[in-house]
KOLMI-763150 format. One record per residue (C-alpha): residue in one letter; x, y, z; chain; residue number from 1. Coordinates in steps of 0.5 Angstrom, whole numbers. Layout:
<lumlos>
["A",[X,Y,Z],"A",NUM],
...
</lumlos>
This chain:
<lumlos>
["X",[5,-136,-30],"A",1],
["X",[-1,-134,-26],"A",2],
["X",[3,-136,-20],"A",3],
["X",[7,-130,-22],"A",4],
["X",[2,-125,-24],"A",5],
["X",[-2,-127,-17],"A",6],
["X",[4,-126,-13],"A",7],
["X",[6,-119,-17],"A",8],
["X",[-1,-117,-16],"A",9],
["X",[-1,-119,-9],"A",10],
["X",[6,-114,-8],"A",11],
["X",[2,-108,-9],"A",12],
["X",[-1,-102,-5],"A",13],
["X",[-6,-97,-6],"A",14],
["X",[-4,-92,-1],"A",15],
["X",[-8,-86,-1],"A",16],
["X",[-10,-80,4],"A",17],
["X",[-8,-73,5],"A",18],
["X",[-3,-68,5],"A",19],
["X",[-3,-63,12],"A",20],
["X",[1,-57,15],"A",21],
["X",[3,-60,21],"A",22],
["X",[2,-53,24],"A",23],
["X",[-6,-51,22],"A",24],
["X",[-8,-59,19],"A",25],
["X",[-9,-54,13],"A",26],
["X",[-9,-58,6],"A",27],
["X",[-2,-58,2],"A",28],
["X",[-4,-58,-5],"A",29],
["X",[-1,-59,-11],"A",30],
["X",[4,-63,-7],"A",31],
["X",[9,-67,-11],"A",32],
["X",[9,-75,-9],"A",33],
["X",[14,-79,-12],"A",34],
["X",[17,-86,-11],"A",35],
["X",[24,-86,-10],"A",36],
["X",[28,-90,-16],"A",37],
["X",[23,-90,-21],"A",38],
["X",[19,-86,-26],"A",39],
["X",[11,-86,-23],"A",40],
["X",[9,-80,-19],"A",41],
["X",[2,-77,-17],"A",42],
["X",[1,-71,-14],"A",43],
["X",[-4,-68,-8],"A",44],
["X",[-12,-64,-10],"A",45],
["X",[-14,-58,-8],"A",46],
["X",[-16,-61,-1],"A",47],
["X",[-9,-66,-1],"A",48],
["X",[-13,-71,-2],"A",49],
["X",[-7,-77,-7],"A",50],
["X",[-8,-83,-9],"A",51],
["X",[-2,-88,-12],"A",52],
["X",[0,-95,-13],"A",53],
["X",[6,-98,-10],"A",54],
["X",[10,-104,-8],"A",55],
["X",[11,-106,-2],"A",56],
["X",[17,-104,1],"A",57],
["X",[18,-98,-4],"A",58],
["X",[19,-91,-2],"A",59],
["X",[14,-85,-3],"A",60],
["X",[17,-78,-3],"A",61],
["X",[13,-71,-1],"A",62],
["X",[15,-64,-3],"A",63],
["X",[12,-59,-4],"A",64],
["X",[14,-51,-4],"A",65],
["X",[15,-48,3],"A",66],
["X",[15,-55,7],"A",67],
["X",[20,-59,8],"A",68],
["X",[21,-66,4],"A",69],
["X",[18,-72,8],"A",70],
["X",[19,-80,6],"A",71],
["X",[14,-85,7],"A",72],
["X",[16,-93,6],"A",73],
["X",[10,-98,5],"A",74],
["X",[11,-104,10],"A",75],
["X",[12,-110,7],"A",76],
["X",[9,-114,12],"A",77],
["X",[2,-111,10],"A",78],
["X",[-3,-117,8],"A",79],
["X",[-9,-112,6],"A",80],
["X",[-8,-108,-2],"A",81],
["X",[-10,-102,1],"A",82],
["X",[-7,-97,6],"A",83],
["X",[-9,-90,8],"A",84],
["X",[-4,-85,10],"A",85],
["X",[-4,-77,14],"A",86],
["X",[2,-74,12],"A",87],
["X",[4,-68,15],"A",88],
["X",[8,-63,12],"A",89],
["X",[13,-58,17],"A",90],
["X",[15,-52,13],"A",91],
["X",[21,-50,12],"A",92],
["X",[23,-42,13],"A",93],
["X",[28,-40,9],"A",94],
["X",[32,-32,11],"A",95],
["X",[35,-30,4],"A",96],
["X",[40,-25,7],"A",97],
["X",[38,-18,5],"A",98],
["X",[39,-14,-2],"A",99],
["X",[39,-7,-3],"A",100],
["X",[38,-5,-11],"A",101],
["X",[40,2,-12],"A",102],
["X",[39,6,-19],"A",103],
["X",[46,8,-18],"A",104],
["X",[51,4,-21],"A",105],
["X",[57,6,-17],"A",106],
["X",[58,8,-9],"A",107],
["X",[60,15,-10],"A",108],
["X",[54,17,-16],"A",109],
["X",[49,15,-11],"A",110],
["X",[53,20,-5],"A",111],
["X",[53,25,-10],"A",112],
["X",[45,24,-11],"A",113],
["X",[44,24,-5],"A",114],
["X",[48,31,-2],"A",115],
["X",[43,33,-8],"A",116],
["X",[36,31,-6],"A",117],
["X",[32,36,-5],"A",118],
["X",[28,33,2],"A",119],
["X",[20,35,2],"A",120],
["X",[17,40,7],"A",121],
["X",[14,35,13],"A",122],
["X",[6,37,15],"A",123],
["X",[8,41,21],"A",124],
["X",[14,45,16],"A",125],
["X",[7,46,11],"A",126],
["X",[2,48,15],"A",127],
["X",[8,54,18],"A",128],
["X",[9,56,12],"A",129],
["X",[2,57,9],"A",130],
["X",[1,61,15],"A",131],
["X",[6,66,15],"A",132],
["X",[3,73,16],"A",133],
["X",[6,75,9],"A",134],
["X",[3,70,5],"A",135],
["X",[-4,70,8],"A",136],
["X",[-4,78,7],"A",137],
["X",[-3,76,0],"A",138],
["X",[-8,71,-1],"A",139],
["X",[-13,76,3],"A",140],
["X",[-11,82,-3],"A",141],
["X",[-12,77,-9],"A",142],
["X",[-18,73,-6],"A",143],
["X",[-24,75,-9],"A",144],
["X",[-31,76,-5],"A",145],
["X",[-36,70,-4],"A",146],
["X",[-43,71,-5],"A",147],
["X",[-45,74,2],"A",148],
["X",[-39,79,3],"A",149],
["X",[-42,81,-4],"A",150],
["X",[-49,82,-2],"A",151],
["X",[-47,85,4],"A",152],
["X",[-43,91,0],"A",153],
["X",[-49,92,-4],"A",154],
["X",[-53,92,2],"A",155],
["X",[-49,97,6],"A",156],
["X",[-49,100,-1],"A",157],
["X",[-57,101,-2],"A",158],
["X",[-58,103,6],"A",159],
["X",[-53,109,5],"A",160],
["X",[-57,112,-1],"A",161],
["X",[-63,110,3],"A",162],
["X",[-60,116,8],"A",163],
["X",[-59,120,2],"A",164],
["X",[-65,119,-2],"A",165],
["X",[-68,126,-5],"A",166],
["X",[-62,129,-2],"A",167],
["X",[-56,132,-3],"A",168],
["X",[-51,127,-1],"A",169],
["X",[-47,128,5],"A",170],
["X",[-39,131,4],"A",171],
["X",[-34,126,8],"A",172],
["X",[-29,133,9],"A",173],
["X",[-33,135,15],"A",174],
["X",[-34,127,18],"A",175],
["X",[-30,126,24],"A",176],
["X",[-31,119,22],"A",177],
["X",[-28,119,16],"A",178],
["X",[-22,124,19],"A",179],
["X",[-20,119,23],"A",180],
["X",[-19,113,18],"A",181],
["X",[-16,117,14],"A",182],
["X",[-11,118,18],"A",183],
["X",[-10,111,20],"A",184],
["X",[-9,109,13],"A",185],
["X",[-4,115,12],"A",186],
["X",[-1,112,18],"A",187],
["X",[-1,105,16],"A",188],
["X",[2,108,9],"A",189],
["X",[-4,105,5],"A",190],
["X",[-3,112,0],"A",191],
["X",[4,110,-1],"A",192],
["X",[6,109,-10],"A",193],
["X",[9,103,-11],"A",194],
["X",[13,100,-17],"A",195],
["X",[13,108,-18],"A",196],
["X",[19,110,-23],"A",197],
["X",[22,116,-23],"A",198],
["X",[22,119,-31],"A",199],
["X",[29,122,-34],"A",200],
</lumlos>
């Protein structure tokens, strides 16, 4: 009976190493190391170290997501119970064919939506837009004055009255300057009534 114990004892192998990808020599974690034909199995750490115990002349199984499956069969010529393995790993590249998911759920729904799509301006089309003469004359009008402009105004405002201080205020009706931009207006129809309606 002891025969018998010695001898299975003397059968088995602790085979451990480590689980790298043949391209990097990168550690492949969690890989799955099985022996064929039997339920005992183990699995690599975060630095593919494993460890398991097998017969001589079993076969261990390596797979792990993204690398191809290797086998390892222990030698049944060893005469040591111990035996330490690299095991490479070579990925395996797997090109699903393309699929295109739509939110129509027929053909002719989606040719419909697409003869309808409303396909945004680019940068260039914007900009051209946005500096359009009509547009940036009507921004101009409704755009109110900053801080300098302001003060500007008020300062020509305070040196005109200083021109006229304790003094009878000048009639523009005599002033060629004035003349002349008061045509200018007329000419560029700056008087002209707008919205204006006629009453019945």
């Amino acid at each position: 009976m002891n025969e018998e114990i010695n001898a299975q004892n003397e059968n088995l192998v602790e085979l451990s190493g480590v689980v790298l990808a043949s391209d990097s020599l990168q550690p492949v974690f969690y890989c799955n190391i099985g022996v064929i034909g039997t339920a005992r199995g183990t699995s690599s750490d975060i630095n593919g170290f494993f460890s398991i115990v097998m017969r001589k002349g079993e076969t261990a199984k390596f797979s792990a997501i993204g690398y191809k499956d290797v086998q390892f069969t222990v030698p049944d010529t060893l005469t040591d119970n111990k035996y330490s393995l690299i095991q490479l790993m070579t990925n395996d590249t797997v090109n699903l064919p393309e699929t295109v998911i739509y939110p129509w759920p027929k053909p002719h729904e989606f040719k419909s939506a697409f003869l309808k799509l409303d396909i945004p301006d680019d940068d260039v089309a914007r900009a051209k837009k946005n500096l359009e003469e009509e547009k940036l004359r009507a921004i101009a009008y409704t755009m109110k004055g900053d801080a300098g402009e302001n003060y500007s105004w008020a300062a020509r405002q305070r040196v005109n009255n200083y021109w006229t201080y304790n003094q009878p205020k000048h009639i523009n009706l005599l002033n060629p300057f004035a003349w002349a931009e008061f045509i200018k207006a007329w000419k560029r129809g700056d008087f002209k009534r707008k919205n204006y309606k006629v009453k019945n």
